[in-house]
N, C-alpha and C positions, 0 to 999 in steps of 0.2 A: 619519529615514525618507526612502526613496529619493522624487523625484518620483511624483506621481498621473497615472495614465493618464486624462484626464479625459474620450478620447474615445473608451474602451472601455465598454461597459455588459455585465456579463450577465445574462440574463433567463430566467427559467424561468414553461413553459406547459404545467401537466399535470405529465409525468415528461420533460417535454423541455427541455432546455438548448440557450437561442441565443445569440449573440454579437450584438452591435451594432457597429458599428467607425466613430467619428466618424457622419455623417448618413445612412451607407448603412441597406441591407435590413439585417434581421436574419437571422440566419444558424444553422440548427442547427450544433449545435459539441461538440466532448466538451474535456473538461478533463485534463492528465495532469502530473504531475512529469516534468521532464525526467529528473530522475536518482531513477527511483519507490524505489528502498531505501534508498539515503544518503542523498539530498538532498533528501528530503521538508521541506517546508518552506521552499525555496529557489526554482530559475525554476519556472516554469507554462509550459506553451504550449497555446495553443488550437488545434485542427485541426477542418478538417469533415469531411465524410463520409467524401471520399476520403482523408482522413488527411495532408489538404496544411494547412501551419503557415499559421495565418490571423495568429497574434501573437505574441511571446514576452513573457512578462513577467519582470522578475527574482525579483517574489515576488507572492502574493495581497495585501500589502499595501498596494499602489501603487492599485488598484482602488477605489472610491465604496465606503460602507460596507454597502450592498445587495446591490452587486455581488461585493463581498468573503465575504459573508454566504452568498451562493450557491456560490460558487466552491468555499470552502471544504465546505460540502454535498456540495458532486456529487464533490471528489477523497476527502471520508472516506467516501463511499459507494463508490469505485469500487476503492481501496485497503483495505480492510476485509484483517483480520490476525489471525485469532481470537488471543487471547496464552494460550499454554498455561501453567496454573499447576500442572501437578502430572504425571509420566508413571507412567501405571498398568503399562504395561510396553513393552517395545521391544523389538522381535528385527530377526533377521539368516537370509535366508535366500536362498542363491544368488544375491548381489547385491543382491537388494531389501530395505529396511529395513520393518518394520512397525510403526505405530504404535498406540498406544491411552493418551488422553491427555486430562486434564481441560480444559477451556478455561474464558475469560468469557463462553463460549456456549454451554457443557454440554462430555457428553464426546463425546469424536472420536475415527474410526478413520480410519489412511489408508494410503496407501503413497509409498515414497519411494523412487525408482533413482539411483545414480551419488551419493553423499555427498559428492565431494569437491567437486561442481558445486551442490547442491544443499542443503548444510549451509553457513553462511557467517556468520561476523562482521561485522555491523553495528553498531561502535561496539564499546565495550567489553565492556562486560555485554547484548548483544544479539543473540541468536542466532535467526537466521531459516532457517526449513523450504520445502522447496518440496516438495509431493507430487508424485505422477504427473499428477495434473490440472492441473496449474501451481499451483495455491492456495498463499497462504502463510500460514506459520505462525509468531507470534513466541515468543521466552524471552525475557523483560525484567521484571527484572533477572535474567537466570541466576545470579547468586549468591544469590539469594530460593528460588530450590527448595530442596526438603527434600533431605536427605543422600540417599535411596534414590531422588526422580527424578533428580537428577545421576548418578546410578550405572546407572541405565535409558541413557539419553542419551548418557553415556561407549563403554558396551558397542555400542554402535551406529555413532557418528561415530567 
């Protein structure tokens, strides 16, 4: 395990996430993956309001266990990926894709433009959606769908 940051703290008050940095103020702050699709899991950086990098970390690891504890919190809140497990159907129409699809959140309608930008391999067996609204969507394991949602999904992408 890499070194601890032992002079970061993060703290949450209410639905609010601050930083602490060695003996200063505390600081609202948001939390992000530097690289939010592939390298989930790898640096952090914290930014404040104006979206200026307060720290970089190489991972939530390096952080007190509190402080880990939260971190982790605020990026699986702020990265949420409903994982689609089934496509009820999928069409194509004048560019836009449309969707209608089970999740681990119930079912889902959406839409999708530009597939080549917005369908993409993450990893092998992990294929990520981005609607029109920016939301994303996961397949993992896309070789876990049933034979007729890979045949929705093909006709599509």
């Amino acid at each position: 395990m890499s070194e601890r940051h032992e002079n970061i703290r993060i703290l949450r008050e209410a639905d609010q996430v601050f930083v602490r940095i060695g003996g200063g103020e505390k600081t609202p702050a948001r939390l992000v993956w530097t690289r939010p699709i592939r390298g989930r899991g790898g640096s952090v950086s914290i930014l404040d309001r104006g979206k200026k990098e307060l720290a970089l970390l190489p991972s939530p690891e390096v952080l007190d266990a509190e402080s880990r504890r939260i971190a982790l919190e605020e990026l699986a809140r702020r990265y949420l990926a409903p994982r689609i497990t089934g496509v009820i159907r999928a069409t194509a129409n004048y560019g836009v894709r449309y969707w209608h699809v089970r999740t681990d959140r119930g079912e889902r309608r959406f839409a999708m433009k530009n597939a080549s930008r917005n369908a993409f391999w993450a990893g092998e067996d992990r294929l990520m959606l981005r609607d029109t609204l920016g939301c994303l969507y996961e397949i993992r394991p896309y070789s876990a769908l049933d034979a007729r949602s890979r045949m929705e999904v093909e006709k599509v992408i």
